[in-house]
Structure formats: C-alpha cells, structure tokens
C-alpha positions in Angstrom: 90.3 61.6 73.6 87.1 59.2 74.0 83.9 60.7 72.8 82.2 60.3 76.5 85.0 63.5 77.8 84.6 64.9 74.2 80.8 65.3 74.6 80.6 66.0 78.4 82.9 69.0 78.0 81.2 70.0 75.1 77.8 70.3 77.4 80.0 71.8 80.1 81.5 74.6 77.9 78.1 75.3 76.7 76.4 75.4 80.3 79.9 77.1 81.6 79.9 80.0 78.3 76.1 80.4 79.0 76.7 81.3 82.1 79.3 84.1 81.5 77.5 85.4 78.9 74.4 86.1 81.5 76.6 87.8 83.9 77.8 89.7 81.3 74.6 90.2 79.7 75.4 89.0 76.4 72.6 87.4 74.5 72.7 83.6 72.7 73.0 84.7 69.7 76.5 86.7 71.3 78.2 83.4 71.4 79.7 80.6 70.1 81.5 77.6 71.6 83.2 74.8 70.2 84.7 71.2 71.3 86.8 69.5 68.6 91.2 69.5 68.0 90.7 71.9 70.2 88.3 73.6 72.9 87.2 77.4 72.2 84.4 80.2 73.0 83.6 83.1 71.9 81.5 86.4 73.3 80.9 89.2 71.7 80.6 92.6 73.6 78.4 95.5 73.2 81.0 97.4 75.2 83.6 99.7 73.0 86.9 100.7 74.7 88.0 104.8 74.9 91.1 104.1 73.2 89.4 101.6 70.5 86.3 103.5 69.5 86.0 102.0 66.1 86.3 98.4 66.9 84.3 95.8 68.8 85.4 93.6 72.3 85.3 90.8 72.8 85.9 88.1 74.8 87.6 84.6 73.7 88.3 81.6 75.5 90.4 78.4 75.0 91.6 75.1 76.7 94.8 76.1 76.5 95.1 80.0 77.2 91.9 80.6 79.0 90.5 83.7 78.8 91.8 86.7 76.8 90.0 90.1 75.9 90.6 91.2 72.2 89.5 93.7 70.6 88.4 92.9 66.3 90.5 95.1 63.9 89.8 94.5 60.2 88.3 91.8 58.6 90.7 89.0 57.7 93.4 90.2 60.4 94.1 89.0 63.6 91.9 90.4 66.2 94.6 92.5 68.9 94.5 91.1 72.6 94.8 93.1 74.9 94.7 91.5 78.1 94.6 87.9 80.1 92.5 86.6 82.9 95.4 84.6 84.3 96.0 81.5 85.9 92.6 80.0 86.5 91.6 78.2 82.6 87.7 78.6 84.1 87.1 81.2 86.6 83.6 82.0 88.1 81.6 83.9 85.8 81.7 86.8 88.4 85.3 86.8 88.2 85.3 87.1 84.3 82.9 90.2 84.8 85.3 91.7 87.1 87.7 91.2 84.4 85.6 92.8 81.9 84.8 95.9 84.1 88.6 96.5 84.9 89.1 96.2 80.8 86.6 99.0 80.0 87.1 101.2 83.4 90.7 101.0 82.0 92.3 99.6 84.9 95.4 97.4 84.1 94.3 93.7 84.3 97.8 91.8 84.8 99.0 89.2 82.9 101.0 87.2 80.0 99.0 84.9 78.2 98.8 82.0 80.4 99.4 77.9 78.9 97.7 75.4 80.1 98.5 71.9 79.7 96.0 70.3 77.0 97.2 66.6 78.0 94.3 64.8 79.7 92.8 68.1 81.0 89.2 67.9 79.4 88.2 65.4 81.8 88.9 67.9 84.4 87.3 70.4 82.6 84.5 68.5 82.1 83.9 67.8 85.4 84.8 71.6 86.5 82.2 72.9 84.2 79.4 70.1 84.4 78.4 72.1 87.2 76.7 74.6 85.1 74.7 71.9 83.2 72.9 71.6 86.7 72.5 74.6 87.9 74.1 74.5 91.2 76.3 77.3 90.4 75.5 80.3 92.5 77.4 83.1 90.4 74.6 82.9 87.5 
C-alpha cells in the first residue's frame, strides 16, 4: 500500500468517523480512528441497552467487517457484539443512526458479520470517504 492511499484514507476515515459521530451526537473526544495494518474506528456511546444496564455501547468500525455494535464487558475481555450493519463497509451516517436506534429500541438489526475484501480496497475507500473531508456530504 503507497503512503498517498495510506494518508488519503486516513483523512477520509477521519472526515467519514467525524461525521457519524455528529449524527450520533458523540463528542471528539468519543472517538478514535486509526489507518495502519489495518483500518479501524471507534465510538463510544452514552446510550446503555435494557438488557445490558451495566455495560457501555459502542460502536466499532473496520475495513474489513464494517460496522458492528458491541457492547464493553470487563476490562481485559473481549467486548460482546451484538449486532452488524451489513453489506455496505461505509454507509451514510444517517444510515448508521438508524442502526443505532433499532439497537437501543431493541428491534432486531439483521445480520452476520459481513467480510470485506481488504485487497486494494483503500483506494476506494479513500475516495468513498474523501467526500467528508469536503463537506459536500448532505447527511451531516
């Protein structure tokens, strides 16, 4: 991977994460995104679920899987997913607050965890999300 795709989608994931996290109404300091082996984000929700009172949501995303809901169990063990976007690796970030909603209004969201191909899709994710870097997105 050249370090051109390597940095644009690193400013697109930014812009693109940003941009959920406002629909969702997440502050900054709620996120994290990274661009290296591999591409990942990370929300973290204010939102608590009925049937997990004592542990926090949150959302994850990565190049491969896209984006799954989790909720955090004890430190040092795996967080517990409980549920998929889907097919689409970056979906409007209306369409990721409609996922949210249907999470926490407990209506089934469909799915096993997607895979998406990892060979030579960052340039296409880079372009896909360099929309966000400019604004022109009308969803945020």
């Amino acid at each position: 991977m050249d370090a051109d795709t390597t940095d644009d989608l690193s400013r697109g994931l930014a812009a693109y994460v940003h941009a959920v996290a406002k629909a969702l109404d997440v502050p900054v300091e709620g996120t994290t995104c990274e661009v290296s082996d591999t591409a990942t984000a990370y929300l973290a929700l204010a939102t608590r679920l009925a049937n997990y009172p004592d542990h926090d949501l949150m959302l994850v995303w990565s190049e491969q899987h896209g984006w799954e809901a989790a909720v955090e169990t004890e430190p040092g063990v795996v967080t517990e997913v409980i549920a998929y976007f889907g097919d689409e690796p970056l979906p409007e970030p209306g369409q990721v607050l409609a996922f949210v909603r249907a999470i926490v209004e407990g209506r089934h969201w469909g799915g096993s965890r997607p895979t998406f191909s990892t060979v030579d899709n960052r340039r296409e994710l880079a372009a896909r999300s360099s929309r966000y870097i400019t604004g022109r997105d009308s969803d945020t």
